[in-house]
C-alpha positions as a printed Julia matrix, in Angstrom:
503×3 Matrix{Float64}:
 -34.75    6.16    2.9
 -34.53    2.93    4.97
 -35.26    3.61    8.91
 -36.52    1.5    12.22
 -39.97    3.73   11.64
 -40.25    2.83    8.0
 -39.56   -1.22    8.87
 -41.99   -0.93   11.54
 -45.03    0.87    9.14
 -44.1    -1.55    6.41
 -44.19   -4.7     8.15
 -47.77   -4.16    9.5
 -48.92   -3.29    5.95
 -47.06   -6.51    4.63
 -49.04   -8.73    7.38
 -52.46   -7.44    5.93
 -52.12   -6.72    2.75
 -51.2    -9.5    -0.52
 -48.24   -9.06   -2.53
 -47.41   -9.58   -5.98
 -44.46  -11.36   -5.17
 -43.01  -12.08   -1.93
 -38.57  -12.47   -2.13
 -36.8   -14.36    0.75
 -32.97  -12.96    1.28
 -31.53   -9.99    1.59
 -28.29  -10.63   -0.4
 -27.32   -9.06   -3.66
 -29.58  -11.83   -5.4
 -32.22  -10.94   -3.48
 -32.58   -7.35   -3.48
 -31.94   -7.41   -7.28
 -35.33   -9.56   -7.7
 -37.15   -6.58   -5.65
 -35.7    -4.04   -7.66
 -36.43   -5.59  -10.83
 -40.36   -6.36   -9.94
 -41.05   -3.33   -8.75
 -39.41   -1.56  -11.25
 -41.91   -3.77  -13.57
 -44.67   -2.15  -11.46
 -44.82   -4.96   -8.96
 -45.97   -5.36   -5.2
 -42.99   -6.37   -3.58
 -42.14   -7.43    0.0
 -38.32   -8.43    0.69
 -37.03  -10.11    4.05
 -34.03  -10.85    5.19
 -33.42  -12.96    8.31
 -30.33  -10.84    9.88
 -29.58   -7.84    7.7
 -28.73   -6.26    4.36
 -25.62   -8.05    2.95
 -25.13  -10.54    5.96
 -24.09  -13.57    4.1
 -22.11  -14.32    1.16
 -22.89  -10.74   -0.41
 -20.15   -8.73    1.97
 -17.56  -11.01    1.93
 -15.97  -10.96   -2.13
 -12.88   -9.61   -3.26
 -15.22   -6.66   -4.35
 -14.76   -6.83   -8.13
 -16.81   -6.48  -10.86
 -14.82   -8.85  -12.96
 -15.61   -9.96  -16.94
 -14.69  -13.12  -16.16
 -11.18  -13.89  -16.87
 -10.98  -17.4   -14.62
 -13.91  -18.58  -16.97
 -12.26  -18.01  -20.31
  -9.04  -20.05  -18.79
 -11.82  -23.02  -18.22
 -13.63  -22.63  -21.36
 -16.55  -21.33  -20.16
 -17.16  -18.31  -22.72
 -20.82  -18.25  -22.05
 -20.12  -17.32  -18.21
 -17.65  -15.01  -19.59
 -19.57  -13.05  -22.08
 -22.39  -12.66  -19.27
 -20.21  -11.33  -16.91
 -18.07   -8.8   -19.49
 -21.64   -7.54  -20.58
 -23.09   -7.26  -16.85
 -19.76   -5.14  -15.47
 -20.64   -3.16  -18.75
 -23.86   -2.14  -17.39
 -22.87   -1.36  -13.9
 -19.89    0.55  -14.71
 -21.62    2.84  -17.52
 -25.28    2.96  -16.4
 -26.29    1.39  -13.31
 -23.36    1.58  -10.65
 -20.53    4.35  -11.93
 -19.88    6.1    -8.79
 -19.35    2.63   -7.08
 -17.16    1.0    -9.12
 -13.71    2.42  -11.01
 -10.99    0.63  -13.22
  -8.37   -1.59  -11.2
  -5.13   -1.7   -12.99
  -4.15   -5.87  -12.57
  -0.75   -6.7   -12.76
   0.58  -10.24  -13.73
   4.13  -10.19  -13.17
   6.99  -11.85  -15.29
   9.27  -13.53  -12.45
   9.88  -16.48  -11.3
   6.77  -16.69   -9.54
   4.64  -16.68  -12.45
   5.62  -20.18  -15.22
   6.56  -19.41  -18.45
   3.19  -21.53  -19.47
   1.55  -19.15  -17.08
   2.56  -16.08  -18.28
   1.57  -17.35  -21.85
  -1.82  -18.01  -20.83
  -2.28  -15.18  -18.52
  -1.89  -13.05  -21.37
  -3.87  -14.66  -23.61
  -6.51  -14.65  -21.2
  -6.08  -10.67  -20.83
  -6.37  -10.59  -24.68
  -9.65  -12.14  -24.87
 -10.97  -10.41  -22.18
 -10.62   -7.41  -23.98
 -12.64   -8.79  -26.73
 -15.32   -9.59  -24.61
 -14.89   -6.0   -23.14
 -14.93   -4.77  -26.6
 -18.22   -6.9   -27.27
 -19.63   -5.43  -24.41
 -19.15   -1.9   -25.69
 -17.35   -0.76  -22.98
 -14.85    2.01  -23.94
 -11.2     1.83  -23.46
 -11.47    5.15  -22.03
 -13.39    3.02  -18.85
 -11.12   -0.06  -18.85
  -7.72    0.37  -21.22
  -6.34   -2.49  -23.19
  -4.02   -4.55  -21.5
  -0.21   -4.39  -22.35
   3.32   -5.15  -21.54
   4.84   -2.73  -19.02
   8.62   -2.65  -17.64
   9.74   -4.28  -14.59
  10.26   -0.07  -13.54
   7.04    0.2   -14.04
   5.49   -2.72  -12.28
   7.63   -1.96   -9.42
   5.87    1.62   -9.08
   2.85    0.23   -9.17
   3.39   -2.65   -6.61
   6.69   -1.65   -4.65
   6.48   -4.62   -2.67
   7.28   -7.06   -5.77
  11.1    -8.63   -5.62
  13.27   -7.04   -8.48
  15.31   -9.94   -8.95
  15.14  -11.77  -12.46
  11.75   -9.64  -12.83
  10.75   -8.96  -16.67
   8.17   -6.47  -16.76
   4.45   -7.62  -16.88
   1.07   -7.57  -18.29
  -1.53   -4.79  -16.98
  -5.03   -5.21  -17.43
  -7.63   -3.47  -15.8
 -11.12   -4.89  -14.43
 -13.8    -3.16  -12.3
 -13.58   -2.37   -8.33
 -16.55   -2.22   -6.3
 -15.76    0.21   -3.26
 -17.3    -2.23   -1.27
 -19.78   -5.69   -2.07
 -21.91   -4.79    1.28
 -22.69   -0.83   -0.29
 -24.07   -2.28   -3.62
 -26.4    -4.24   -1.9
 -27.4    -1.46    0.48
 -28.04    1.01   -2.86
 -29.4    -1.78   -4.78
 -32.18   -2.16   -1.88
 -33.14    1.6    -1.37
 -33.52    1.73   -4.84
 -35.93   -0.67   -4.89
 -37.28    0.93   -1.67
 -37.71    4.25   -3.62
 -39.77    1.97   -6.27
 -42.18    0.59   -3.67
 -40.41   -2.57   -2.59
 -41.21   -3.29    1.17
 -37.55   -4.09    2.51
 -37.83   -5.8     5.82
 -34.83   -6.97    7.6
 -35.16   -8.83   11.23
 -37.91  -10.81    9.25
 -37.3   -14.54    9.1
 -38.95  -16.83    6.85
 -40.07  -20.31    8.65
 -41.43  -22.0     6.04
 -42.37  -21.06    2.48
 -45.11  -22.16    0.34
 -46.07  -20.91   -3.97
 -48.51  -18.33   -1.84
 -46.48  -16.81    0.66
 -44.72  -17.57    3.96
 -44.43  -18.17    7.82
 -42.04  -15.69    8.94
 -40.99  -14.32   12.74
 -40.41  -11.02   13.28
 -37.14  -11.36   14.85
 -37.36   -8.13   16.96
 -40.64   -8.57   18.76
 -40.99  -12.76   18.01
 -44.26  -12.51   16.82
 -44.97  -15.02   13.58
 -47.52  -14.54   11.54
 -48.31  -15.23    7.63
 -47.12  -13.21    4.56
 -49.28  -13.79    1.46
 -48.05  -13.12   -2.08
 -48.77  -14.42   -5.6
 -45.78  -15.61   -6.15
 -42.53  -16.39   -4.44
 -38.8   -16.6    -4.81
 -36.02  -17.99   -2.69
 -33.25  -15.98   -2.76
 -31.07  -17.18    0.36
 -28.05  -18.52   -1.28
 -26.51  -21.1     0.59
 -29.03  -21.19    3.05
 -31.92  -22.22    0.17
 -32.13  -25.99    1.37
 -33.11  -24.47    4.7
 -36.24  -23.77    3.39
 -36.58  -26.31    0.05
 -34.87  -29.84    1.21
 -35.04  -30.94   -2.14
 -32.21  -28.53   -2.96
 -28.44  -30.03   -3.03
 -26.4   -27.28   -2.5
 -22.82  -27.58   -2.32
 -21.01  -24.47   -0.62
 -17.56  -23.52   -1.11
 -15.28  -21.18    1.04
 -13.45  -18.51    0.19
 -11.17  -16.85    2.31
  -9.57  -13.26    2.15
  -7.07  -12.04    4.09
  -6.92   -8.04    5.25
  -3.27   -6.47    5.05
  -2.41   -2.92    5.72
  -1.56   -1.57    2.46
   1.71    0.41    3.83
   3.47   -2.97    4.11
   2.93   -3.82    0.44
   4.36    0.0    -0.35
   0.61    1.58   -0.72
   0.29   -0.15   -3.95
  -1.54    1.56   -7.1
  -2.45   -1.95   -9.04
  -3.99   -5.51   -8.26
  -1.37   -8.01   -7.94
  -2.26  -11.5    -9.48
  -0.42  -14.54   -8.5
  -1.45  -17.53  -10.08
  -2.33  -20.69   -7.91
   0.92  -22.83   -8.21
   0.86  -25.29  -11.44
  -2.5   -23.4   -12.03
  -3.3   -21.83  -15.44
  -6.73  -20.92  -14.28
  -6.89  -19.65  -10.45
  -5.3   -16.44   -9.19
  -4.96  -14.88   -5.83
  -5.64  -11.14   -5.8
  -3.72   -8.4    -3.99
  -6.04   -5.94   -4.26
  -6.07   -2.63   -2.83
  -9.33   -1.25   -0.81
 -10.36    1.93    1.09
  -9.73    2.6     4.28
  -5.82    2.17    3.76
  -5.94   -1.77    3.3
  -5.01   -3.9     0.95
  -7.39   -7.54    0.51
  -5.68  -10.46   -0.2
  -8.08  -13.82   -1.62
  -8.81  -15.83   -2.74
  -9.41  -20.03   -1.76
 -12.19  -22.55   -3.28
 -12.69  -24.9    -1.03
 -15.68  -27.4    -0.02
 -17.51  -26.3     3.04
 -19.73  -29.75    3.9
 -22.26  -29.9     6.94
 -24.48  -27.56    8.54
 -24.25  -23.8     6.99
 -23.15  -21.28    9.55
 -24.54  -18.01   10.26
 -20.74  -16.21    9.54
 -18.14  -18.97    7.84
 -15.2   -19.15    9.24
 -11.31  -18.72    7.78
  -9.01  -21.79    8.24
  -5.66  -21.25    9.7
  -4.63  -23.41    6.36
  -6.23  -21.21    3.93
  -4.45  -18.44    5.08
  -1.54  -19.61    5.35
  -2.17  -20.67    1.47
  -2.43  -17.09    0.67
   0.53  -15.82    2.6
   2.38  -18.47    0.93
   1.27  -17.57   -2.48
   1.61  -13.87   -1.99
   5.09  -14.62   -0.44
   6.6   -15.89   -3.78
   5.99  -12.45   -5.7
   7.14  -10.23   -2.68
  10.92   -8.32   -2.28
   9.89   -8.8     1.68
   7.85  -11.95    2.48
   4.18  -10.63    4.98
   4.69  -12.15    8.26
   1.28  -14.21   10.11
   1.21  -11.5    12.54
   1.21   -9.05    9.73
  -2.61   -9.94    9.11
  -4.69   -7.03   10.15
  -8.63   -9.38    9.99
  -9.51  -12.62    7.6
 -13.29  -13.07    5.97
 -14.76  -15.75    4.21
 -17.95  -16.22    2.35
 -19.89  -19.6     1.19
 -20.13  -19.34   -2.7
 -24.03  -21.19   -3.47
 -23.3   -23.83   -5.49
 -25.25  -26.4    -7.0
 -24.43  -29.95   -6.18
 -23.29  -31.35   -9.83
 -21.18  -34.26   -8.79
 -18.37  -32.54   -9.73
 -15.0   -33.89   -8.07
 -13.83  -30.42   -6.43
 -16.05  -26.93   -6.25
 -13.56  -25.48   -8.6
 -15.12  -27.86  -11.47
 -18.73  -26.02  -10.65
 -20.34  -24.21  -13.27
 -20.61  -20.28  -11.6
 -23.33  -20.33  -14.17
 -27.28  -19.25  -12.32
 -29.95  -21.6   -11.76
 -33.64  -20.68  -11.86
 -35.99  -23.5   -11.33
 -39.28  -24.42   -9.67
 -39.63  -26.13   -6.57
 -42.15  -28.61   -5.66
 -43.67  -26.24   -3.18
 -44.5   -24.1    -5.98
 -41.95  -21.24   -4.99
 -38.95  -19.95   -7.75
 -35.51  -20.84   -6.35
 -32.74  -19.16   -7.72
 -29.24  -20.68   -6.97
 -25.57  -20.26   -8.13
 -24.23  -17.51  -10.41
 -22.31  -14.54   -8.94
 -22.35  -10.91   -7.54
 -21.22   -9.28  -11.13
 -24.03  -11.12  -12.42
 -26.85  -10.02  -10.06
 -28.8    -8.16  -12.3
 -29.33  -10.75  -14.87
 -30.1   -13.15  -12.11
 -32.75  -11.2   -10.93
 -34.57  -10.45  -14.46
 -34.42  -14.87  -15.11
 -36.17  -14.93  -11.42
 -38.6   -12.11  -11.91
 -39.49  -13.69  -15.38
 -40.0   -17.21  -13.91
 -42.3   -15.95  -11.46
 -44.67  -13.66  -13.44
 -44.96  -16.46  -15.88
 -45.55  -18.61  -12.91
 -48.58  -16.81  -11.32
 -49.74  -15.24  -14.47
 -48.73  -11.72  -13.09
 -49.45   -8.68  -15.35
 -45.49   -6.48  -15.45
 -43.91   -4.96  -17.53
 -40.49   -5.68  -19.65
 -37.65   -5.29  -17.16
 -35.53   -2.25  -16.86
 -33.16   -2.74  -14.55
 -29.97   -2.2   -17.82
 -31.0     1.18  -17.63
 -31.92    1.84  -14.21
 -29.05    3.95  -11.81
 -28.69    3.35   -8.55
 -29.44    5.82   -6.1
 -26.23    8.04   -5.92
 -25.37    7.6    -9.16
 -23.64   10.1   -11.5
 -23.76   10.24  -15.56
 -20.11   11.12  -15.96
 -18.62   10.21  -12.5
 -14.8    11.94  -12.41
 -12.03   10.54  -10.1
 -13.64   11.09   -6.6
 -11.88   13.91   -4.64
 -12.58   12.12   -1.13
 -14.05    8.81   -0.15
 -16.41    9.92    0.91
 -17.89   10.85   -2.97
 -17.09    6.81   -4.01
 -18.73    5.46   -1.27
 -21.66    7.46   -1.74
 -21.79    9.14   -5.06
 -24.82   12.07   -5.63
 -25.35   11.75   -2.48
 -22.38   12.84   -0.55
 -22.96   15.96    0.4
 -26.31   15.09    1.52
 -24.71   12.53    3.93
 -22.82   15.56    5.73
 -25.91   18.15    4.49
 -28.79   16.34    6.95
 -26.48   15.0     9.47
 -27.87   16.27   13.36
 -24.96   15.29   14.91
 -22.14   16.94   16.66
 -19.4    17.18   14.35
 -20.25   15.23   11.7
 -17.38   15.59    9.66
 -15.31   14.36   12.56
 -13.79   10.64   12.09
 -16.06    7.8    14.08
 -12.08    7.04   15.66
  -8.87    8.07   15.47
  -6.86    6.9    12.01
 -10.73    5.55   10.61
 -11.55    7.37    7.04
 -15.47    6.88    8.3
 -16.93   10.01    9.15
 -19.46   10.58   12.3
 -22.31   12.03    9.52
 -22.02    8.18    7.95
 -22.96    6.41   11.06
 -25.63    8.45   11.28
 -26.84    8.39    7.75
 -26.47    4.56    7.56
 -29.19    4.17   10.21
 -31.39    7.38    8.93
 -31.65    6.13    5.4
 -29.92    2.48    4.82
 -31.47    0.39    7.53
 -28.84   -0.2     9.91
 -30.61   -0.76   13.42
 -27.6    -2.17   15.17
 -23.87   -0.88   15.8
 -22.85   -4.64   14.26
 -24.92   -3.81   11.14
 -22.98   -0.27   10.65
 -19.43   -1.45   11.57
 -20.3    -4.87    9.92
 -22.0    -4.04    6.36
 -22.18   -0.06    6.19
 -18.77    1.14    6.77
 -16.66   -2.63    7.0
 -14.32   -0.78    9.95
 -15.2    -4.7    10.86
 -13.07   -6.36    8.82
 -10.14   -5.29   11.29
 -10.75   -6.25   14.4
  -8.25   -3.61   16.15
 -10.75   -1.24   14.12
 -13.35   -2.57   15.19
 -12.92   -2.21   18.99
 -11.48    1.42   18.37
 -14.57    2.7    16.75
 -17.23   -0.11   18.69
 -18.15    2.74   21.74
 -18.74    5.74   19.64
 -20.23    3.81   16.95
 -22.72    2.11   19.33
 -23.37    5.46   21.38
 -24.27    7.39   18.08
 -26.46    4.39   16.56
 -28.72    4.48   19.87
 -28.63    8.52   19.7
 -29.95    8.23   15.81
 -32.11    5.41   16.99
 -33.87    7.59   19.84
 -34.57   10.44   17.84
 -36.21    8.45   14.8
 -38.49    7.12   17.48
């Protein structure tokens, strides 16, 4: 259980005590590298600058994917990684956070003749790499050719005309990117870790760091054996021999009852593209997330990237050419976009970057650990947990982290009866069980599927110590900024109550 009273104990401890290894970044990448030291029977302290998921983490199209785009570019290592890693999380580690997403690729004139070819090829040999995973059909069926009726059921928005059936596949869904992080964390918490948010690192050295607690501005030293650099694009910040090259990519947020509440992922390929898509994909909370762009992001990194006016007009465009009823700009309920870490290879565009990880050495003696993706987090983590102990000479075990569940998780998860159960898994009726507010079961706002007991629960047990962090990267009412404002008041007003009575 993550509170303000256990940050507070824990980051007095961290000041006076020496860790095993110290991890910078609170991100998916991050938390995974606490998780899998202490699950080795490390000493682990984890900060984050802002909060849990603040960066690139919260802002994917939320799938667990077995890497379709890098078959289409030849990159079968990538591929196989990624098919094996949504294994894991889907069977073992995750299930009650992620179910199968039927994806449609339509045959109309919006999809090439050479496209449809290699789409389907592409859904082929995923399914070997599924099958080489071991994943069961029973989890993710085999894809095959479906009637233009049947499409049309399961996206009513596509246009009938000169429409020839279609492929369905299925991949993973993630209910949301920000959650996994947030369960990946307590878990770790529950091992030992020391997860300290509001804790920014000023400088970093092989033997610890400078940090500021960003709360009370007091700096002081953090000492540790070994060290890892987990901020993503932010990494040259504190290493300036990194060359990072970030990419955006943008998502746009559409209410799913203009798209005819659809049932199935709609993939568009990028015109004259054989290898990028853009995603219709349907979320919770009654929207549907549209994404997404590659594009270079040069200069300064910001704190939140912003969405171009261009990019999303790229995706309403590309959408458009699928759709009985083109979406309209003012049809666009919120737009995100997140900095993919890159490494600088020369390449001529981001889309020619390897999403392959990097785990190197800096000069400063610390473990950076750049690149790869959020499917991929796990085996991330174990490359960065093994470069350190070798590093420092620390004395861990094997990692376990293929076997370990997250907390919430469930054997034999069954199609959840409310969202509440696939946001939160085991766990769900504790979430309502321990809440102390009034009417918990009541909806934060009016037409939000986010009860009153989750607010309170995401600041009793997953860190939140602001109303931003809940609406922002607990709950993601955020992503809509009509939301937003309709939930802000009670949201904020139950935060401070929770707050107050933690102490």
């Amino acid at each position: 259980m993550l509170d303000a009273v256990r940050r507070r104990r824990e980051l007095a401890l961290a000041a006076e005590q020496t860790a095993d290894l110290l991890v910078v970044g609170g991100g998916i990448t991050g938390v995974g590298v606490a998780l899998d030291a202490a699950s080795r029977g490390l000493s682990v302290v984890l900060i984050e600058a802002e909060d849990l998921a603040f960066g690139t983490s919260r802002f994917s199209s939320k799938l667990v994917h077995g890497g379709l785009r890098y078959l289409a570019t030849g990159d079968v290592a990538t591929a196989r990684e990624s098919a094996t890693e949504r294994h894991l999380l889907m069977t073992r580690i995750a299930p009650h956070l992620i179910r199968p997403l039927a994806q449609l690729l339509p045959f109309s004139p919006a999809v090439t003749a050479r496209q449809r070819a290699t789409g389907a090829v592409g859904f082929a040999l995923g399914d070997l790499l599924r099958l080489r995973a071991g994943t069961a059909r029973s989890i993710l069926p085999a894809p095959h050719p479906v009637s233009a009726r049947t499409a049309r059921r399961l996206v009513p928005a596509l246009d009938p005309a000169r429409l020839r059936g279609a492929v369905l596949a299925a991949d993973g869904q993630l209910v949301d990117d920000a959650r996994l992080v947030v369960a990946v964390a307590r878990t770790a918490a529950a091992r030992g870790a020391r997860i300290l948010t509001r804790t920014r690192a000023l400088s970093l050295h092989g033997r610890g760091a400078r940090v500021e607690d960003a709360l009370s501005g007091e700096t002081f030293d953090l000492r540790a054996r070994a060290v890892v650099n987990a901020t993503g694009v932010w990494a040259g910040e504190l290493d300036d021999t990194i060359r990072m090259r970030p990419s955006r990519g943008t998502h746009i947020v559409l209410d799913a009852a203009d798209l005819g509440d659809p049932t199935a992922a709609l993939t568009l390929p990028h015109p004259g593209s054989i290898s990028r898509f853009v995603f219709a994909l349907p979320q919770q909370l009654g929207r549907v997330v549209v994404g997404l762009t590659d594009e270079d992001a040069p200069g300064p990194v910001p704190a939140v990237a912003a969405p171009t006016e261009s990019e999303i007009r790229f995706l309403l465009d590309t959408l458009n050419r699928g759709l009985r009823a083109p979406i309209r700009r003012d049809q666009v309920r919120g737009a995100y976009a997140g900095l993919r870490p890159l490494v600088d290879t020369g390449a001529e565009t981001t889309a020619d970057i390897s999403r392959r990880h990097l785990v190197a050495v800096s000069e400063g003696g610390f473990v950076n650990v750049l690149g790869g993706k959020l499917t991929t987090y796990r085996r991330m983590a174990q490359d960065a947990v093994d470069r350190a102990i070798g590093l420092a000479d620390l004395s861990a075990g094997p990692c376990r982290t293929a076997s370990l569940p997250l907390v919430g998780a469930i054997a034999a998860p069954t199609a959840p009866a409310r969202a509440l159960d696939w946001r939160y898994g085991a766990e769900a009726g504790r979430v309502l069980a321990r809440a102390r507010c009034l009417e918990p079961a009541t909806p934060i706002a009016p037409g939000i599927d986010v009860t009153r007991a989750e607010v309170e629960f995401a600041v009793r047990a997953e860190g939140a110590l602001t109303a931003d962090d809940v609406l922002d990267r607990r709950t993601r009412i955020g992503l809509v900024d009509d939301d937003r404002a309709r939930a802000q008041d009670s949201v904020a007003a139950l935060v401070a109550e929770t707050l107050a009575d933690l102490g």
